[in-house]
C-alpha positions, 0 to 999 in steps of 0.5 A: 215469828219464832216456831214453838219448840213442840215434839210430836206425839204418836197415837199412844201419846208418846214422844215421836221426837218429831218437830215442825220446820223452824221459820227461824234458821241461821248458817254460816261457813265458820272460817279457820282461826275466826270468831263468827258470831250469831246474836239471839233476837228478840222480837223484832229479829224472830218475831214472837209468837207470845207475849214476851218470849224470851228464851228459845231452843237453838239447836245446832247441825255441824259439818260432817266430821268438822270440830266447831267449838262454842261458846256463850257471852265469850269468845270460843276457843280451843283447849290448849295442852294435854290435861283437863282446864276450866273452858267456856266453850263445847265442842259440837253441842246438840242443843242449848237454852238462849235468851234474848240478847245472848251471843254465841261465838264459833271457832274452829281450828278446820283448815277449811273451815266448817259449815253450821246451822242453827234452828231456833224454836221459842220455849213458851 
């Protein structure tokens, strides 16, 4: 069951960025060169915690120093050359909206590749 994306709030009723453990977490040690995969669930995969939860929160946690590049519905890649070009992937992104069915795709070029971890919080 996908745990509710809920910041905690202080006696005044400000935001006190505090959430619940997740009970939806994924890790992986994304190797060098290699496209590693993550496929958002529904249901059956994260449980639910209401009727037709589709779109979640994942928030993604890199390795200390590591350069872990990521994509959605395509492969990640490394930019290439010294100007600017349209890409597809983020480097080490905080956090990103996901649906149901979405695939996120990680590279890094790290030659000891990079450890991740993605918490996944339904959006109601």
């Amino acid at each position: 069951m996908a745990t509710k994306f809920a910041l905690s709030r202080d006696i005044n009723g400000y935001n006190g960025f505090g959430l619940q453990f997740s009970d939806t977490k994924y890790s992986a040690t994304v190797a060098q060169s290699t496209d590693t995969t993550l496929t958002i669930g529904g249901a059956g995969a994260m449980g639910s915690i209401a009727n037709n939860v589709n779109k979640y929160i994942a928030i993604f946690n890199f390795e200390p120093g590591s350069q872990v590049w990521v994509a959605k519905d395509a492969t990640a890649a490394v930019p290439v050359g010294g100007s600017f070009a349209s890409t597809n992937s983020e480097m080490n992104p905080a956090a990103r909206e996901v649906e149901v069915g979405d695939v996120l795709h990680f590279f890094t070029p790290d030659s000891g590749g990079a450890a991740v971890s993605v918490v996944i919080y339904a959006l109601l």
